[in-house]
Structures are given as structure tokens and as C-alpha cells.
CHARMM-style PDB file with segment names, atoms N, HN, CA, C and O in Angstrom:
ATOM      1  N   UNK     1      10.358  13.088   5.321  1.00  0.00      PROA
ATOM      2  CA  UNK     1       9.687  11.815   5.523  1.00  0.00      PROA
ATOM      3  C   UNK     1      10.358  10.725   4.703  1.00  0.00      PROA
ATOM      4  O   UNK     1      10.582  10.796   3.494  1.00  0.00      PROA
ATOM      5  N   UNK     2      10.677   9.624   5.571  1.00  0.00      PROA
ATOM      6  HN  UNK     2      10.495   9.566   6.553  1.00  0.00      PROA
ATOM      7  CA  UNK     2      10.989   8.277   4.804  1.00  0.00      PROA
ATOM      8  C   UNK     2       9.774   8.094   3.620  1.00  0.00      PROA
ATOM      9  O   UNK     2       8.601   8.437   3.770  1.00  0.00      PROA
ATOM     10  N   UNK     3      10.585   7.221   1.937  1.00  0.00      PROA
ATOM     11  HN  UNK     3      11.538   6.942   1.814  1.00  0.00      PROA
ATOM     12  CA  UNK     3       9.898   6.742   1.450  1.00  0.00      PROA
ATOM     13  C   UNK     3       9.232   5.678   1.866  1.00  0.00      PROA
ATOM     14  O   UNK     3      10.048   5.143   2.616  1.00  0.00      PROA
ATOM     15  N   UNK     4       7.928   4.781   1.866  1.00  0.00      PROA
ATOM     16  HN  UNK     4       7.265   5.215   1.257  1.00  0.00      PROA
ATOM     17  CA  UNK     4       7.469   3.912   1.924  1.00  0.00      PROA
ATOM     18  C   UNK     4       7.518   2.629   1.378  1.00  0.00      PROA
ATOM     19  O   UNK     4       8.322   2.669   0.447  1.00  0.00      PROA
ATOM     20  N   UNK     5       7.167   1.791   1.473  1.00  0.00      PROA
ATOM     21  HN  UNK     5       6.514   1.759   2.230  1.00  0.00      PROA
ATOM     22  CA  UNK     5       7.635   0.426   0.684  1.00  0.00      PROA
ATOM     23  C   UNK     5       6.538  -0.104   0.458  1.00  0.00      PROA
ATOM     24  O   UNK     5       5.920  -0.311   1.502  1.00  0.00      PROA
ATOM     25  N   UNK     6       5.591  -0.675  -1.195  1.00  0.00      PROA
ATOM     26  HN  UNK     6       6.093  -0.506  -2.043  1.00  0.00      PROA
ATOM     27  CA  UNK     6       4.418  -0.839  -1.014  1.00  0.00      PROA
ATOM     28  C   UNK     6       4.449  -2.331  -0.925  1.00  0.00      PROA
ATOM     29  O   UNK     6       3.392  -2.881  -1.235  1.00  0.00      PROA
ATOM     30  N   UNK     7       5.662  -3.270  -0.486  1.00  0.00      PROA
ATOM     31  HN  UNK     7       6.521  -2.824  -0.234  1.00  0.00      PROA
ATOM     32  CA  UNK     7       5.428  -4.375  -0.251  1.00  0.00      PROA
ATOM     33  C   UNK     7       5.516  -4.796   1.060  1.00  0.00      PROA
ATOM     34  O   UNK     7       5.615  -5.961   1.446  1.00  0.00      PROA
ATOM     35  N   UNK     8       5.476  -3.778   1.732  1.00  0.00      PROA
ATOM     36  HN  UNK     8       5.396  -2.832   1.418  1.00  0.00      PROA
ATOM     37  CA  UNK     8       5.180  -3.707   3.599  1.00  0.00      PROA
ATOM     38  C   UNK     8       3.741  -2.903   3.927  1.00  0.00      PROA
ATOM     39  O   UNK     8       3.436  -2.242   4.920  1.00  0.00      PROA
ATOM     40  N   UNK     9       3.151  -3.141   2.990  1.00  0.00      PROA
ATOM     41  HN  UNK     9       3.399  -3.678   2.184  1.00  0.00      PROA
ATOM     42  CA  UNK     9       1.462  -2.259   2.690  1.00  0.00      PROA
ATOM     43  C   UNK     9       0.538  -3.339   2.870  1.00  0.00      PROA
ATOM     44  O   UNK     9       0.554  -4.417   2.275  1.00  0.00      PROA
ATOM     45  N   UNK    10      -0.386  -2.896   3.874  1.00  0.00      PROA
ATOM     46  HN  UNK    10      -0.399  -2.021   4.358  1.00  0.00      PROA
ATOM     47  CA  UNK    10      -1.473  -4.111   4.107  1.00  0.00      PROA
ATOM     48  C   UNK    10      -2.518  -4.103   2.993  1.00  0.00      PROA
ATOM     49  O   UNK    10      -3.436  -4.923   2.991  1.00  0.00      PROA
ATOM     50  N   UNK    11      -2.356  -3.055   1.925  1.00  0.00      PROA
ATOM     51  HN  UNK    11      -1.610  -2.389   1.927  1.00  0.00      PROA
ATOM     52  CA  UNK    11      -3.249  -2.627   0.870  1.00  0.00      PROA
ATOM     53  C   UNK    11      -2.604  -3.564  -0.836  1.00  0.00      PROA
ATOM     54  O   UNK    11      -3.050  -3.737  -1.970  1.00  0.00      PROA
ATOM     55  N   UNK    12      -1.569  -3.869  -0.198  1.00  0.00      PROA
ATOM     56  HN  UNK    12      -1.207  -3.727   0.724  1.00  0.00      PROA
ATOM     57  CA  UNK    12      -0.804  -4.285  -1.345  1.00  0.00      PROA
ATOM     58  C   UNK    12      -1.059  -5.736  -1.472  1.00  0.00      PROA
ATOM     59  O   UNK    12      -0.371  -6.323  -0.637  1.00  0.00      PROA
ATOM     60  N   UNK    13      -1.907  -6.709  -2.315  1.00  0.00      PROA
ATOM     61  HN  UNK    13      -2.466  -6.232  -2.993  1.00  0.00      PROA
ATOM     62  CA  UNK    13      -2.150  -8.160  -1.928  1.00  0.00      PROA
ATOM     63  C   UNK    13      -1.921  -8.461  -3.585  1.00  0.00      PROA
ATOM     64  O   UNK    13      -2.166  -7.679  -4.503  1.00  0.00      PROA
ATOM     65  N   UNK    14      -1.412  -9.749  -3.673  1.00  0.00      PROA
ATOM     66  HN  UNK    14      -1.213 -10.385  -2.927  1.00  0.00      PROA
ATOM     67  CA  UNK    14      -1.766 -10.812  -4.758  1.00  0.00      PROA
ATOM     68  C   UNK    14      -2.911 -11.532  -5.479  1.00  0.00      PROA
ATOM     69  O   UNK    14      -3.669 -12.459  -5.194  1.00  0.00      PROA
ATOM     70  N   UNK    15      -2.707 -10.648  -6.631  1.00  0.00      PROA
ATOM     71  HN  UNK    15      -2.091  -9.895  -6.863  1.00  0.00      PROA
ATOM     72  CA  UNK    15      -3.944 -10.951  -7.491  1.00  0.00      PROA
ATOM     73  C   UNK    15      -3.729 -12.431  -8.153  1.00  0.00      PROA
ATOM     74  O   UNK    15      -2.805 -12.576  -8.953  1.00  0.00      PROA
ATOM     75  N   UNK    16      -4.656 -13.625  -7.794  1.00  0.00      PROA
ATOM     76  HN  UNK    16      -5.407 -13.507  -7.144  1.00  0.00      PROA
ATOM     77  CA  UNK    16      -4.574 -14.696  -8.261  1.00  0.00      PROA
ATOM     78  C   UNK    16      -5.463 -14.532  -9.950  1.00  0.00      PROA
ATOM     79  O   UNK    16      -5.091 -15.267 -10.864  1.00  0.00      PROA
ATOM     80  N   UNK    17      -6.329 -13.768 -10.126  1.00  0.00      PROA
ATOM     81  HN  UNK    17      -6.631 -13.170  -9.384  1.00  0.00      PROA
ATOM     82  CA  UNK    17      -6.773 -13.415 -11.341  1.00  0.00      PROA
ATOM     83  C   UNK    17      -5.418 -13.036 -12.679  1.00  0.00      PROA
ATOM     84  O   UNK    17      -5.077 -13.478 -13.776  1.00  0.00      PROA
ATOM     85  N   UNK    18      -5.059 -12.094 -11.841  1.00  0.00      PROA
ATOM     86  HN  UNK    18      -5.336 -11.735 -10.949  1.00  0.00      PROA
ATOM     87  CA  UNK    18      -3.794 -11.527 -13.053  1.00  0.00      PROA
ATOM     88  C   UNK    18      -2.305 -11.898 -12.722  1.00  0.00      PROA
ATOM     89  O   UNK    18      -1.350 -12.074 -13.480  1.00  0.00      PROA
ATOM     90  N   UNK    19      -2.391 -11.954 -11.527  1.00  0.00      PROA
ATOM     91  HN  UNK    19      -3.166 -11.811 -10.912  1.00  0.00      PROA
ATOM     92  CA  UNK    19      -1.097 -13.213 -11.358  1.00  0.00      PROA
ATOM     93  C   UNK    19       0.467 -12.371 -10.894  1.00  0.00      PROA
ATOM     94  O   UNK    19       1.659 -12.679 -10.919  1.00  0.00      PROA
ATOM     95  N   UNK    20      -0.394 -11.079 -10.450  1.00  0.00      PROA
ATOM     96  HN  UNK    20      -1.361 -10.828 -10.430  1.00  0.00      PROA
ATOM     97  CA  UNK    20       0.798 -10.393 -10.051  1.00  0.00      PROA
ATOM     98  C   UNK    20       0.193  -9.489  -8.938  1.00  0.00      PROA
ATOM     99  O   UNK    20      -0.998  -9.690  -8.700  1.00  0.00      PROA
ATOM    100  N   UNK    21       0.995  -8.268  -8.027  1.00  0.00      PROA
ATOM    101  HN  UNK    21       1.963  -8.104  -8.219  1.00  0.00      PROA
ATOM    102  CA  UNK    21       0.511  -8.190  -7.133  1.00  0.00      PROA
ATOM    103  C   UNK    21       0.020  -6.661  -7.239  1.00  0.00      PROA
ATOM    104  O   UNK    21       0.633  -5.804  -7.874  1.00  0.00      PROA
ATOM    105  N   UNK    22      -1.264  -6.425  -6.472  1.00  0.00      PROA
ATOM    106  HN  UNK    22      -1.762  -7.122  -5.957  1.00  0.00      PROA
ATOM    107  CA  UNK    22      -1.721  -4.900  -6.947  1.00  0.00      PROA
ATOM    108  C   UNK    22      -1.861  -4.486  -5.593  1.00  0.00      PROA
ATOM    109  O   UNK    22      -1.418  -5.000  -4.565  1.00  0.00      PROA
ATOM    110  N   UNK    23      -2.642  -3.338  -5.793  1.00  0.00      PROA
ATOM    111  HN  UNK    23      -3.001  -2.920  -6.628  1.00  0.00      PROA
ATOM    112  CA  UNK    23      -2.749  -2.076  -4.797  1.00  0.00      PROA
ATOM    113  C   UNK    23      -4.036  -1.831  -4.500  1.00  0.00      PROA
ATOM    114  O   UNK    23      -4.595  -1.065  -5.285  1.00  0.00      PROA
ATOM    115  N   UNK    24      -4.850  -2.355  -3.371  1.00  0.00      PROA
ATOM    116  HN  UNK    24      -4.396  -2.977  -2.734  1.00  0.00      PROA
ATOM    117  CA  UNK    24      -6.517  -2.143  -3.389  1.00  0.00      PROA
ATOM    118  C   UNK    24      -6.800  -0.573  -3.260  1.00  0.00      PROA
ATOM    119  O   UNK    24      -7.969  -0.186  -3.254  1.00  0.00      PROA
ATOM    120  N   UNK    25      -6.185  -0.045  -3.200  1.00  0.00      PROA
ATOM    121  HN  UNK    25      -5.235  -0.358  -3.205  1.00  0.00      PROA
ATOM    122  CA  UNK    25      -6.892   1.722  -2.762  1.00  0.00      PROA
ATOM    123  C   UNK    25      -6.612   2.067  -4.355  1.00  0.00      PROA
ATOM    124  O   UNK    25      -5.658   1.854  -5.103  1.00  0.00      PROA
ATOM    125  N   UNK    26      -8.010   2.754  -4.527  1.00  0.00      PROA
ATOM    126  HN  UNK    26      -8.785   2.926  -3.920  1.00  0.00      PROA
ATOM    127  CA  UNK    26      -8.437   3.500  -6.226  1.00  0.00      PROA
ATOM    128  C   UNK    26      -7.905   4.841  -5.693  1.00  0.00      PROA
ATOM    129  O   UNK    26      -8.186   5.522  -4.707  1.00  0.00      PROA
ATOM    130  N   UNK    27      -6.890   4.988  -6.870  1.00  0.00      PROA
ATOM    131  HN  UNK    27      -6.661   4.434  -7.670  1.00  0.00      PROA
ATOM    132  CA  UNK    27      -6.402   6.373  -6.905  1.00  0.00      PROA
ATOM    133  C   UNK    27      -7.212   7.097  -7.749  1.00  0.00      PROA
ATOM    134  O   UNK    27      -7.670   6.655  -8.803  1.00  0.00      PROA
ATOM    135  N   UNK    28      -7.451   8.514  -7.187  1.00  0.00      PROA
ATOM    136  HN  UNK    28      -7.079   8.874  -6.331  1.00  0.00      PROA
ATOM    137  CA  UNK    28      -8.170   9.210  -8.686  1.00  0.00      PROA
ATOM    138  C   UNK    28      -6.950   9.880  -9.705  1.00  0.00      PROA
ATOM    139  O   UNK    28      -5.723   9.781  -9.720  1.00  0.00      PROA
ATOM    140  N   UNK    29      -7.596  10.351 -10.243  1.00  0.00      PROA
ATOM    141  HN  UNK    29      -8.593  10.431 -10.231  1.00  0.00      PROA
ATOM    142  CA  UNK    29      -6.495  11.042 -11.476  1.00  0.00      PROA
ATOM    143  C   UNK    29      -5.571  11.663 -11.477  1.00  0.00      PROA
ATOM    144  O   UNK    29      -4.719  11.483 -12.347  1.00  0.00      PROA
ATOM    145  N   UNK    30      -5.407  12.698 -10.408  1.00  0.00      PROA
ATOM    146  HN  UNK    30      -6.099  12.844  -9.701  1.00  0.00      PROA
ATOM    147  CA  UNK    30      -4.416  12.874  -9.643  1.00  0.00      PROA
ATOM    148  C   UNK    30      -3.054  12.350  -9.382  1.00  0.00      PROA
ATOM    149  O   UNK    30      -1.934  12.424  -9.886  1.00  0.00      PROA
ATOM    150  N   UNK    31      -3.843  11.595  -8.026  1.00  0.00      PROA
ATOM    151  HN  UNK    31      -4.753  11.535  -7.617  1.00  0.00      PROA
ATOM    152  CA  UNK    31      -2.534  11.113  -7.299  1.00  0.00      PROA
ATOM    153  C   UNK    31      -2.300   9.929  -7.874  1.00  0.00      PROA
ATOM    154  O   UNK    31      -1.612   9.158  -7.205  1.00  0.00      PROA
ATOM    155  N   UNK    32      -2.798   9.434  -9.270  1.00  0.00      PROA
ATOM    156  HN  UNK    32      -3.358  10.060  -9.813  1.00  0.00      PROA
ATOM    157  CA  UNK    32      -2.356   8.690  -9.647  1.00  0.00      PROA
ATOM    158  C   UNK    32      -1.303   9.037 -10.467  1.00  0.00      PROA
ATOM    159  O   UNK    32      -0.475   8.208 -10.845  1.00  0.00      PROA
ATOM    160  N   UNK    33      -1.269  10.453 -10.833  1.00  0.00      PROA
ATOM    161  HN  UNK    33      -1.942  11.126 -10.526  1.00  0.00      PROA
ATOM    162  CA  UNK    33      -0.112  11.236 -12.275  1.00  0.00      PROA
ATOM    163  C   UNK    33       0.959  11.513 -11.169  1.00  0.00      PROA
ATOM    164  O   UNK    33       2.119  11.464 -11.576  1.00  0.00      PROA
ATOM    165  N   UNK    34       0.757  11.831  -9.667  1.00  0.00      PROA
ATOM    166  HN  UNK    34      -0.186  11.870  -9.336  1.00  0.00      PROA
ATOM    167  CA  UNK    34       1.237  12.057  -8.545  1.00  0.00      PROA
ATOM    168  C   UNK    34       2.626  10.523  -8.700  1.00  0.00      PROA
ATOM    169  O   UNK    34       3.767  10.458  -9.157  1.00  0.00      PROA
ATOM    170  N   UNK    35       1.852   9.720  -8.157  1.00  0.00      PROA
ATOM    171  HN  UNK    35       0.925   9.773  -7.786  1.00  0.00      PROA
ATOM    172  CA  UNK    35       2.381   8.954  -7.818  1.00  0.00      PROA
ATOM    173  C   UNK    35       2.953   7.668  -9.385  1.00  0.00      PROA
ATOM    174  O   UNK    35       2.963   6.449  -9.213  1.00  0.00      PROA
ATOM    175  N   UNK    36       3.204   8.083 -10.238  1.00  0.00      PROA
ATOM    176  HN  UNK    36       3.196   9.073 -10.378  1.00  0.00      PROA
ATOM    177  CA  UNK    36       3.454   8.072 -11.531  1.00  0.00      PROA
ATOM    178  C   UNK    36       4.846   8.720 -11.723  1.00  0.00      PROA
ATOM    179  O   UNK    36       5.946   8.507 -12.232  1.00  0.00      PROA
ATOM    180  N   UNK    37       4.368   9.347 -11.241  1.00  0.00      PROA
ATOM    181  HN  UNK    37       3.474   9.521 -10.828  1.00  0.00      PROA
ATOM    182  CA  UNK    37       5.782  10.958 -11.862  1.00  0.00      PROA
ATOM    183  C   UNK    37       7.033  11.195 -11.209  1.00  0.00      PROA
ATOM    184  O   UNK    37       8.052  11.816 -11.513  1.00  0.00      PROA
ATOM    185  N   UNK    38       6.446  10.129  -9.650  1.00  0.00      PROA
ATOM    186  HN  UNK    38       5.618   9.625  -9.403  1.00  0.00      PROA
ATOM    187  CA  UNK    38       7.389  10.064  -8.969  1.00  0.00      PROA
ATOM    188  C   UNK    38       7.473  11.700  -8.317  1.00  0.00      PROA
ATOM    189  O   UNK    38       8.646  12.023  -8.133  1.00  0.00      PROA
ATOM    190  N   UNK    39       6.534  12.716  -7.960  1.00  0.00      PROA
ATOM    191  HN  UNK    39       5.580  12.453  -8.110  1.00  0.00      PROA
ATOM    192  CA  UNK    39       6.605  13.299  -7.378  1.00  0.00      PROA
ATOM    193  C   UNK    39       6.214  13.552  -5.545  1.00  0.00      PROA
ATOM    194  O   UNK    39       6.620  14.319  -4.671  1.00  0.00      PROA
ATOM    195  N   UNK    40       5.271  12.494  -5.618  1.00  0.00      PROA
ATOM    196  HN  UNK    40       4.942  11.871  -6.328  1.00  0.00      PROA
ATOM    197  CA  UNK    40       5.101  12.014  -3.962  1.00  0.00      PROA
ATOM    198  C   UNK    40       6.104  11.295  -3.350  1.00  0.00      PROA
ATOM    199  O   UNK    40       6.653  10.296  -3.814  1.00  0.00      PROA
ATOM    200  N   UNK    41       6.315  11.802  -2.350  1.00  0.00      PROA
ATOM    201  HN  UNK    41       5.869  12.614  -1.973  1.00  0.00      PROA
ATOM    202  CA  UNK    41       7.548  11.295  -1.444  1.00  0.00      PROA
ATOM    203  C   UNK    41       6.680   9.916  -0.426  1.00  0.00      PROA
ATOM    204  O   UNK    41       7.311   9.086   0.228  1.00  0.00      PROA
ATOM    205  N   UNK    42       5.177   9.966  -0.519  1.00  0.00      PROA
ATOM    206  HN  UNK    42       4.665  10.641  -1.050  1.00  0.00      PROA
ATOM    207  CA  UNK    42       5.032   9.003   0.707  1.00  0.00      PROA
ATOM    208  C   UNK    42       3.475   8.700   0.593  1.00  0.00      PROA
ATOM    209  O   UNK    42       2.622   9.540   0.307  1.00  0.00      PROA
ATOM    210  N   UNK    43       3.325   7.793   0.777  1.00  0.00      PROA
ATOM    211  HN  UNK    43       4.018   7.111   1.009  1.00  0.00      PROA
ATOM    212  CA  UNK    43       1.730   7.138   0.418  1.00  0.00      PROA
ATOM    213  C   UNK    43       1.062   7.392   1.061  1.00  0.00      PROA
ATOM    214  O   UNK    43       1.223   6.931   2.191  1.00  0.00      PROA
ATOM    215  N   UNK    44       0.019   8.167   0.852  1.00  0.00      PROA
ATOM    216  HN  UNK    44      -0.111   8.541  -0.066  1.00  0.00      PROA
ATOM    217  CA  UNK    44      -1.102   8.376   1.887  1.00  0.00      PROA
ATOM    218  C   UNK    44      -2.168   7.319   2.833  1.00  0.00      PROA
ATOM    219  O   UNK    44      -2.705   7.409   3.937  1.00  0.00      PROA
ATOM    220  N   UNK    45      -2.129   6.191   1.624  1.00  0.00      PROA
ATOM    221  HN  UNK    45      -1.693   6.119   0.727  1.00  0.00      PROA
ATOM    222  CA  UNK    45      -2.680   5.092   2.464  1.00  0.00      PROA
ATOM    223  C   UNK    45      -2.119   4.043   2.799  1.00  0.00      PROA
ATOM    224  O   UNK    45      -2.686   2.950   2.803  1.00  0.00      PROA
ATOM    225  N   UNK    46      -0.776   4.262   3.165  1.00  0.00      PROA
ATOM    226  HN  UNK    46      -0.315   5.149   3.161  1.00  0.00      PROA
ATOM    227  CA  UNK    46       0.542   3.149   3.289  1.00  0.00      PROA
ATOM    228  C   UNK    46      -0.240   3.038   5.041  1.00  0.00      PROA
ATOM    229  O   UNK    46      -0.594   3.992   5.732  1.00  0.00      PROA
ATOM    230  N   UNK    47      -0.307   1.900   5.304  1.00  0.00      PROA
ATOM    231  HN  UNK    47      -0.020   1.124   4.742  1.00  0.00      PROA
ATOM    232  CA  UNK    47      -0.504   1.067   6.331  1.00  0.00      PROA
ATOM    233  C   UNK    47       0.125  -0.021   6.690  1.00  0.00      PROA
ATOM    234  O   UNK    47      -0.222  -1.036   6.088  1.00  0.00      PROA
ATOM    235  N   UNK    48       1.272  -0.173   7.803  1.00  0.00      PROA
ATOM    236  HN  UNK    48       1.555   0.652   8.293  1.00  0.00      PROA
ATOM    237  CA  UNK    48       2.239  -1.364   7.609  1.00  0.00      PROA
ATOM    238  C   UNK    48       1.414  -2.401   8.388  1.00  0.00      PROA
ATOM    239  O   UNK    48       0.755  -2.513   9.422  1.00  0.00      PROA
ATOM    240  N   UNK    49       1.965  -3.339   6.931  1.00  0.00      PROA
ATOM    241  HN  UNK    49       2.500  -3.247   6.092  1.00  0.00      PROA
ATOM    242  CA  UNK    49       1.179  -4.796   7.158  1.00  0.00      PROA
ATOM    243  C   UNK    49       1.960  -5.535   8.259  1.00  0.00      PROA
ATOM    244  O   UNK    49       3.158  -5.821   8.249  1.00  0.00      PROA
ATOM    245  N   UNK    50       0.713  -5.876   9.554  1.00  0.00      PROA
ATOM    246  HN  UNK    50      -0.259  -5.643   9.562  1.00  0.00      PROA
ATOM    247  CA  UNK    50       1.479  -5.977  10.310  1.00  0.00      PROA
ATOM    248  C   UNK    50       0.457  -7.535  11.191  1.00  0.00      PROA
ATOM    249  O   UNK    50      -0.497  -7.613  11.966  1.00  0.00      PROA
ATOM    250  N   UNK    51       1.046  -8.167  10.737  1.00  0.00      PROA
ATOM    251  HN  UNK    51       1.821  -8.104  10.108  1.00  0.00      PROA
ATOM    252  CA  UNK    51       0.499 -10.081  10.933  1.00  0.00      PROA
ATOM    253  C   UNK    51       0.079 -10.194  12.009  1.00  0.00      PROA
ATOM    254  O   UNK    51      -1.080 -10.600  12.087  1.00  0.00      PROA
ATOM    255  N   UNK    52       0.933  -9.847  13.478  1.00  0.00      PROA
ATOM    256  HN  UNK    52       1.875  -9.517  13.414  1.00  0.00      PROA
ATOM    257  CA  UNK    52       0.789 -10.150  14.927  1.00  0.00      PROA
ATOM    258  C   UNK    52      -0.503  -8.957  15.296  1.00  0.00      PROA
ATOM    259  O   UNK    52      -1.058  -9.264  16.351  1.00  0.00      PROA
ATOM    260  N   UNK    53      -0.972  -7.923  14.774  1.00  0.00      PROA
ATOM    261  HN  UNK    53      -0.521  -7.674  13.917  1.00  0.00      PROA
ATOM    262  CA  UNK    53      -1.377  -7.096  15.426  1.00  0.00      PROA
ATOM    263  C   UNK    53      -2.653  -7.634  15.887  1.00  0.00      PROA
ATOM    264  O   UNK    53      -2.993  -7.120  16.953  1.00  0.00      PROA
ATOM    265  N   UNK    54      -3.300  -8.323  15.526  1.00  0.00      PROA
ATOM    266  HN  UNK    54      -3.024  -8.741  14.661  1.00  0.00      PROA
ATOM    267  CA  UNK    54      -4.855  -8.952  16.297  1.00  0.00      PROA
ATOM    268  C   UNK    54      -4.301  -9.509  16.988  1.00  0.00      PROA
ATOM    269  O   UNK    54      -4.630  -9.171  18.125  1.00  0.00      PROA
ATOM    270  N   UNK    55      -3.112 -10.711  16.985  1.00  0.00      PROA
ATOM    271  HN  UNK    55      -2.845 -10.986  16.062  1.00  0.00      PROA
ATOM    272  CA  UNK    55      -2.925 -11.174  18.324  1.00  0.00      PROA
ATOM    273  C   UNK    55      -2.978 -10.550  19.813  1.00  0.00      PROA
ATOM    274  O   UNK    55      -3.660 -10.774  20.813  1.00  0.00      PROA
ATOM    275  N   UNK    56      -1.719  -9.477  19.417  1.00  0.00      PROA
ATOM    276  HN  UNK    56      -1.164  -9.295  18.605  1.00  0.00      PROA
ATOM    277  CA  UNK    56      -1.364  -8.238  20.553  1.00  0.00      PROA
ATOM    278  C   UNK    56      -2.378  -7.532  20.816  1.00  0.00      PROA
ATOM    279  O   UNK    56      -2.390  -6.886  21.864  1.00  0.00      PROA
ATOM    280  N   UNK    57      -2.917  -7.512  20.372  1.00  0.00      PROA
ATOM    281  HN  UNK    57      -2.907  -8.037  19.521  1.00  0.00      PROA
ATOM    282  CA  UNK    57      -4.925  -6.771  20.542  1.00  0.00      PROA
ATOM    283  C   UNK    57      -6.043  -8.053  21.367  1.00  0.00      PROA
ATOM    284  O   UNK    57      -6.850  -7.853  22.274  1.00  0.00      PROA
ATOM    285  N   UNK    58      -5.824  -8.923  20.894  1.00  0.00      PROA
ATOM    286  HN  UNK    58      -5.168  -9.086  20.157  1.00  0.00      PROA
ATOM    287  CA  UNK    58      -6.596  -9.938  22.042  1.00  0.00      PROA
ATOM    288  C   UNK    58      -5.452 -10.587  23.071  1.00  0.00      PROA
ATOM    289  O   UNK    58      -5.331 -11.809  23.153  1.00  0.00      PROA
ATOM    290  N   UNK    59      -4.757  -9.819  23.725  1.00  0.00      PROA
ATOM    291  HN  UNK    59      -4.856  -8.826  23.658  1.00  0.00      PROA
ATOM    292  CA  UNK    59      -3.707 -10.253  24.672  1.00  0.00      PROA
ATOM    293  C   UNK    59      -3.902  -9.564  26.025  1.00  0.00      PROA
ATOM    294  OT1 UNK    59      -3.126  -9.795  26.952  1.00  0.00      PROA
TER     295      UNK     59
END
């Protein structure tokens, strides 16, 4: 499996509070040491952010 890119992630948005950009899905303890360690090859909740798709859905 291709790696993922979490800045093509519809989960991935800009925090105007802290001023940089985060990740809305809460990892638990786990897949957070998971995905830390660099042992996951691929995001489970990677969803590509994808702008046109309501359009193409009301078409």
C-alpha cells in the first residue's frame, strides 16, 4: 500500500486557535505510539479531501 499524505486528508484542517494545522480524528494510545514510531504504513482514517465532490453529487 501507498503511503498517505495527511495534507490531502479531509481530517487534516487549520487550527486558527494554535495557529498550525492538526488532525481531527482522536487517536487512542495505540495507534498513536503506531503512528509515532513510524510503524504504520497507511492511515486508517485518511479520506482524500476532495472540494468538487458535492458538486459531482448534485449533478
Amino acid at each position: 500500500m501507498a503511503k498517505t499524505s495527511c495534507d490531502m486528508c479531509v481530517n487534516y484542517i487549520y487550527d486558527e486557535d494554535y495557529e498550525c494545522f492538526t488532525c481531527l480524528v482522536n487517536l487512542d494510545e495505540d495507534e498513536m505510539y503506531r503512528f509515532l514510531s513510524g510503524n504504520q504504513r497507511e492511515c486508517p482514517y485518511f479520506r482524500m479531501d476532495d472540494e468538487y465532490g458535492v458538486v459531482r453529487h448534485q449533478m
